[in-house]
C-alpha positions in Angstrom: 0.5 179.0 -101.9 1.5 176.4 -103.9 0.6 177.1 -107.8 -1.2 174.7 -109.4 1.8 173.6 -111.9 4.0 172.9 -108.7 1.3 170.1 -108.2 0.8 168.8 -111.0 5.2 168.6 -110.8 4.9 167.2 -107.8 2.2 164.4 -108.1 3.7 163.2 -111.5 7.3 163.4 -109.5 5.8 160.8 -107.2 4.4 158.8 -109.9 7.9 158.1 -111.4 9.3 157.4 -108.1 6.3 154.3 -107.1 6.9 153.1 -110.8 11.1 152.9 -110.4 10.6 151.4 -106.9 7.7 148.9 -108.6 10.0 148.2 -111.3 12.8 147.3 -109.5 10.5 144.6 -106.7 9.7 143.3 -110.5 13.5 143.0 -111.3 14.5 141.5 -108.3 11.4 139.5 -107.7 12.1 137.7 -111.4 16.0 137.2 -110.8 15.4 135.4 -107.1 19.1 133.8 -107.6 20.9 136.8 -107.8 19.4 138.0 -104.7 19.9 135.3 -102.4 23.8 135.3 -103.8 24.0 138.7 -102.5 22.3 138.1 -99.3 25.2 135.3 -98.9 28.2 137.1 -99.8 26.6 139.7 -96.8 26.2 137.1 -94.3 29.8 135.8 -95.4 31.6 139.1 -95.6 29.6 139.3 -91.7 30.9 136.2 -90.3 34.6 136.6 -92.0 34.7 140.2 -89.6 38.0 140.1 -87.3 35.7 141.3 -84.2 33.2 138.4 -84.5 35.8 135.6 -85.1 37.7 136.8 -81.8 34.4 137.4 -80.1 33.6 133.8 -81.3 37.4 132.3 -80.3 37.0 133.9 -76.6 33.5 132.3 -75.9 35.0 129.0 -76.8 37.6 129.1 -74.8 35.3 130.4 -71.9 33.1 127.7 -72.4 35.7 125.1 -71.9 36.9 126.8 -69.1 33.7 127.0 -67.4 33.9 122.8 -68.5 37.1 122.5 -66.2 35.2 124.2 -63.4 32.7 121.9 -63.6 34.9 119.1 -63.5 36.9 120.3 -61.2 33.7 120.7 -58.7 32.5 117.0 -59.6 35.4 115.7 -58.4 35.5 117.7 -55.5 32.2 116.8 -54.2 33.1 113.4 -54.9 35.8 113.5 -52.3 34.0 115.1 -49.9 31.4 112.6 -49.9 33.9 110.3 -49.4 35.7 112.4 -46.5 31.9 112.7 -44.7 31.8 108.5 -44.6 35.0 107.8 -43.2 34.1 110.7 -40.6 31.2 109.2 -39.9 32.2 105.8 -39.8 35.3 107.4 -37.4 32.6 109.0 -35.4 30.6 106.3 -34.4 33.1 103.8 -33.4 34.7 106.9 -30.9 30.8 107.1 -29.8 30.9 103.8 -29.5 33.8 103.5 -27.4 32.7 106.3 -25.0 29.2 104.8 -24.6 31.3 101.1 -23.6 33.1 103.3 -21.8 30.5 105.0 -19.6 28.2 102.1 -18.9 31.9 100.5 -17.4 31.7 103.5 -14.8 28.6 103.1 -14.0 28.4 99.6 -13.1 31.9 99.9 -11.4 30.3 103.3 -9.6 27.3 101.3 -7.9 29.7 98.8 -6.4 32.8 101.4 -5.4 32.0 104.6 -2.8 32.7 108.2 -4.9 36.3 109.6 -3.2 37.5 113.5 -3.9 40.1 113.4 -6.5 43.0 114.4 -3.9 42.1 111.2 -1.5 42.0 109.8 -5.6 45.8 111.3 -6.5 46.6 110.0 -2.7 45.5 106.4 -3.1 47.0 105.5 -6.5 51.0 107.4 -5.3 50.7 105.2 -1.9 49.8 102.1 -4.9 52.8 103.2 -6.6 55.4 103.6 -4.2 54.3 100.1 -2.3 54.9 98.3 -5.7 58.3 99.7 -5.8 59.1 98.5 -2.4 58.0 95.1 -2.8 60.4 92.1 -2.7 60.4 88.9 -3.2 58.4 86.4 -2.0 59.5 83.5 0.3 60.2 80.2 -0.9 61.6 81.1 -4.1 58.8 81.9 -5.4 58.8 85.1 -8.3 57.4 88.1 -7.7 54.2 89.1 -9.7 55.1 92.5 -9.6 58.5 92.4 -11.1 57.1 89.5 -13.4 54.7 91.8 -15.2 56.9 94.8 -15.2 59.1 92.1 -17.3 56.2 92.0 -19.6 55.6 95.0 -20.0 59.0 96.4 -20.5 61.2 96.0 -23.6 62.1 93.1 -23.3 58.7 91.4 -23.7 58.3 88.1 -26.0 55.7 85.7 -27.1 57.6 83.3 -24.5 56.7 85.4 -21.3 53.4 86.3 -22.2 51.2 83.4 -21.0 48.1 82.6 -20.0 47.2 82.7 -16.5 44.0 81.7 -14.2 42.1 84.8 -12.5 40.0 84.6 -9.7 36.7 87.3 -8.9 37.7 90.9 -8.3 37.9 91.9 -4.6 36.3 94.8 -3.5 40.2 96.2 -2.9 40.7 95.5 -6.4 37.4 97.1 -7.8 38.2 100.6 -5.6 41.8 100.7 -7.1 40.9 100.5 -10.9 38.0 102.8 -10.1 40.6 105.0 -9.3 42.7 104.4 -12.3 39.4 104.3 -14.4 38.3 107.3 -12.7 41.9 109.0 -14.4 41.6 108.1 -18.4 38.2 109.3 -18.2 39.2 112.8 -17.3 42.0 112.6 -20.2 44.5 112.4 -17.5 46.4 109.9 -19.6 49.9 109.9 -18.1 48.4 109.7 -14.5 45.8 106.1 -16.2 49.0 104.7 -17.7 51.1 105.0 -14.0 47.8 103.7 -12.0 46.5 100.7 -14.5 50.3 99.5 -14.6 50.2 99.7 -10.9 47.3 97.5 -10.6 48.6 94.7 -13.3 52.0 94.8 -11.1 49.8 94.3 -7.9 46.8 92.1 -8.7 47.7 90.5 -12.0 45.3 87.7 -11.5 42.7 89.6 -10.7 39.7 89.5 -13.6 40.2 93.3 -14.0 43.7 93.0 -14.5 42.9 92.5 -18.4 40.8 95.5 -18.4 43.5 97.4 -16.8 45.6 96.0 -19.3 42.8 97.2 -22.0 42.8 100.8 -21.3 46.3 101.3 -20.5 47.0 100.3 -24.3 44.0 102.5 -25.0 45.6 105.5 -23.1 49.3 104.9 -25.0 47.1 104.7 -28.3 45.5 108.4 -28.1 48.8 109.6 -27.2 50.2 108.2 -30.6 52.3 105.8 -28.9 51.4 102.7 -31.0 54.8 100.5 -29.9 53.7 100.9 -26.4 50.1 100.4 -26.9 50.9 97.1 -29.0 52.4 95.9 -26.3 49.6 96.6 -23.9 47.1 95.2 -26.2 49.2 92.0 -26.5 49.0 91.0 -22.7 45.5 91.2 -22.9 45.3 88.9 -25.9 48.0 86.9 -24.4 47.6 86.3 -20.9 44.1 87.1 -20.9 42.3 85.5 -23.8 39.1 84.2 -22.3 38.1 88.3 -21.2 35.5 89.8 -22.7 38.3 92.9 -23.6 40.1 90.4 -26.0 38.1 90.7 -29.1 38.8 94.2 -28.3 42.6 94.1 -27.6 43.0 92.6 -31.1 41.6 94.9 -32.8 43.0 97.7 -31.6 46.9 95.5 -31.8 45.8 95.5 -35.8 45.6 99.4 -35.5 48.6 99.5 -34.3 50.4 97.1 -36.7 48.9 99.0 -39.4 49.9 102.2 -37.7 53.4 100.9 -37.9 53.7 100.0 -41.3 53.3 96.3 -40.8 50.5 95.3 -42.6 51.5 91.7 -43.4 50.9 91.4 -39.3 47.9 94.2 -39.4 46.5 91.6 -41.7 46.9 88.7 -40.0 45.8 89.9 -36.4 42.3 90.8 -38.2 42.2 87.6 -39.6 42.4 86.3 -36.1 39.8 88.5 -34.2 37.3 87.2 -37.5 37.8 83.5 -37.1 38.3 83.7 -32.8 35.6 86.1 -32.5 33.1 85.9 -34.8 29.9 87.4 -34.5 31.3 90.5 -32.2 31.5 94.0 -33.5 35.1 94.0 -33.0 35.0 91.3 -35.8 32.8 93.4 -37.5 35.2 96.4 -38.0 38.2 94.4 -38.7 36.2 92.2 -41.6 36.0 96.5 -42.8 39.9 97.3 -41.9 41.1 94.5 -44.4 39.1 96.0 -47.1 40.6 98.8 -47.1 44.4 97.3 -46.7 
């Protein structure tokens, strides 16, 4: 038990204590300036610690790095916009193609029976080796056959390549571009290029013979061969410039020429196909070719 005394001890010890701690708010509460300075130099003596002011450099530094990302993925999704447009541009004008491309077969299938592709392979080899075996005409008079190869050959100028008058196609002449038709739409290139080559050599007046001409500079193209294909494009535009593969033809010469480096004539064949053509959507895409040149 605690005596009596010991309380009275206690409860005045308690007493002293609330007065010191009372005295001191009073101190303190009447010398506000002295406080605050200390409060400072705590705050100052915090922020001057060696941990904090690395802790502070490294989340600067992380900040700009995390800046750089951001740049870095702006710039990125700004390229691949860019990449989706000219694929989608690309896209449309190879949909394009192959739509123009099957409505062709189809018209030309409704006129022309449907052979097996060996009677096919047959047909265009017997084409091939009677071209080689033909000789001049009587009279004179120069070969077609050996005219065009001329043309076609390296040693083809502005000079040779002139217009000439075409008559309807016969149905002979519809069967055997059906048959080289038949070829570049399977993707057997080589084979298209040997068959459409025989038909210009054999029927170069014939109305199809510019179409033949067409996708034989079309087949030389999607191999990457753009001096061959130029040269294919440019009997169409030459020889054949009232067909409706023209407008075409120069386009697709521009491709080349800018292919090849020679923009200065890349140039001046679009400028052509806008002021000839006008109006088509071969005209169109060139008017979008020389903005970008």
């Amino acid at each position: 038990m605690v005596s009596r005394a010991n309380k009275f001890l206690i409860l005045g010890s308690v007493v002293c204590v609330s007065w010191v701690m009372l005295s001191s708010s009073i101190v303190f509460a009447a010398t506000p300036e002295s406080s605050v300075e200390d409060r400072l130099q705590r705050i100052e003596r915090i922020i001057e610690n060696p941990v904090l002011l690395q802790l502070s450099r490294r989340l600067g530094e992380q900040q700009r790095e995390i800046q750089d990302l951001q740049d870095q993925i702006d710039y990125l999704k700004r390229d691949l916009r860019k990449i989706n447009r000219v694929a989608d541009k690309r896209y449309k004008e190879n949909d394009d193609r192959l739509s123009h491309l099957e409505n062709a077969t189809e018209d030309l299938a409704n006129q022309v029976p449907v052979v097996d592709e060996k009677i096919e392979n047959d047909a265009l080899v017997s084409e091939i080796d009677s071209n080689e075996r033909y000789d001049d005409g009587v009279g004179g008079e120069k070969n077609p056959q050996k005219e065009m190869k001329k043309i076609m050959g390296s040693d083809a100028s502005a000079s040779t390549l002139t217009p000439v008058k075409t008559h309807p196609a016969t149905s002979k002449e519809q069967a055997t571009y059906q048959l080289a038709f038949a070829l570049i739409k399977k993707g057997q290139y080589d084979a298209s290029i040997q068959a459409f080559q025989s038909f210009l050599n054999r029927y170069p007046n014939s109305e199809l013979a510019s179409n033949s001409a067409y996708w034989m500079g079309e087949a030389h193209y999607i191999q990457k061969d753009n001096q061959a294909a130029l040269k294919a494009f440019n009997v169409v535009i030459k020889r054949y410039p009232s067909s409706s593969k023209t407008a075409d033809a120069m386009l697709r010469a521009g491709d080349c020429l800018e292919n090849l480096k020679q923009l200065k004539k890349a140039k001046n064949m679009y400028n052509q196909l806008i002021t000839l053509h006008s109006g088509t959507s071969a005209a169109e895409k060139a008017i979008k070719r020389l903005e970008k040149l």
